[in-house]
N, C-alpha and C positions, 0 to 999 in steps of 0.2 A: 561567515555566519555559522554558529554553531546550532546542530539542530536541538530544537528544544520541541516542545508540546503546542508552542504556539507559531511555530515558524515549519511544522513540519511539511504541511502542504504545499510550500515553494521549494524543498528539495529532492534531491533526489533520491529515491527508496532503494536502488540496488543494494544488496549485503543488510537490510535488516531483517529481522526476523518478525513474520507476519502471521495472522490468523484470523479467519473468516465468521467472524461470530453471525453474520446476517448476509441472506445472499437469497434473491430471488430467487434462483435455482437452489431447492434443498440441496441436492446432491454436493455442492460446494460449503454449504455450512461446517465447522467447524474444522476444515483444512487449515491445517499449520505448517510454516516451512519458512525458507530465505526466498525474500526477493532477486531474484539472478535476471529482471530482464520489466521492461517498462514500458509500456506503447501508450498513444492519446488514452485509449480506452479501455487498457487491461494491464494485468500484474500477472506476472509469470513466476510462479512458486517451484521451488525445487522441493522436491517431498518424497522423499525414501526413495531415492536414484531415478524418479520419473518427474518429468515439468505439468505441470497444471496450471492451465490458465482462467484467469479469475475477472470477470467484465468488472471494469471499478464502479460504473454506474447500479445504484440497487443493492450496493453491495455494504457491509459494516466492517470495516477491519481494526485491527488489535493492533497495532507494530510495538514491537520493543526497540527504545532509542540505546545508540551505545553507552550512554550513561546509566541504563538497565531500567529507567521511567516507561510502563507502560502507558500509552496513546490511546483512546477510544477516537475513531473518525469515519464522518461518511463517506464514501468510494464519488459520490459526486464533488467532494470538494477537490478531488483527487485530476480530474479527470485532464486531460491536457497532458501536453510534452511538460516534463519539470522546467525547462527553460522555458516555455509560454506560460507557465505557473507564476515562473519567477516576475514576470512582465505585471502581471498582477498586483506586487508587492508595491508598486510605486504611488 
């Protein structure tokens, strides 16, 4: 399945490119970087040779798909293993 805008929530996000436009925590607001790493409840940003971790819940992120289409999406639709995301789709 290729990722599009509407299927983005049941894949996996390592290697896109992400940014934090909305984040309970100001301090996290507008971090940009690659996703290098995915837990149930957080995104781990690679961001000028240090990881930052980002709680997906509360959170608004940006991704850009490899087709270059930017994503607006809430961190709660996020939240789960992508395989228990994927469980979802059915």
């Amino acid at each position: 399945m290729q990722i599009t805008p509407i299927t983005i929530k049941f894949h996996e996000l390592i290697g896109l490119e992400a940014r934090v436009i909305k984040s309970s925590d100001p301090k996290l607001k507008n971090l940009a970087g690659t996703v290098v790493d995915e837990t149930k409840n957080t995104l781990k940003l690679y961001i000028e040779g240090k990881i930052k971790i980002v709680p997906k819940l509360n959170s608004y992120f940006i991704f850009k798909l490899p087709d270059g289409i930017k994503v607006r999406i809430h961190g709660s639709l996020l939240v789960g293993r992508s395989e228990d995301r994927l469980g979802r789709f059915k």
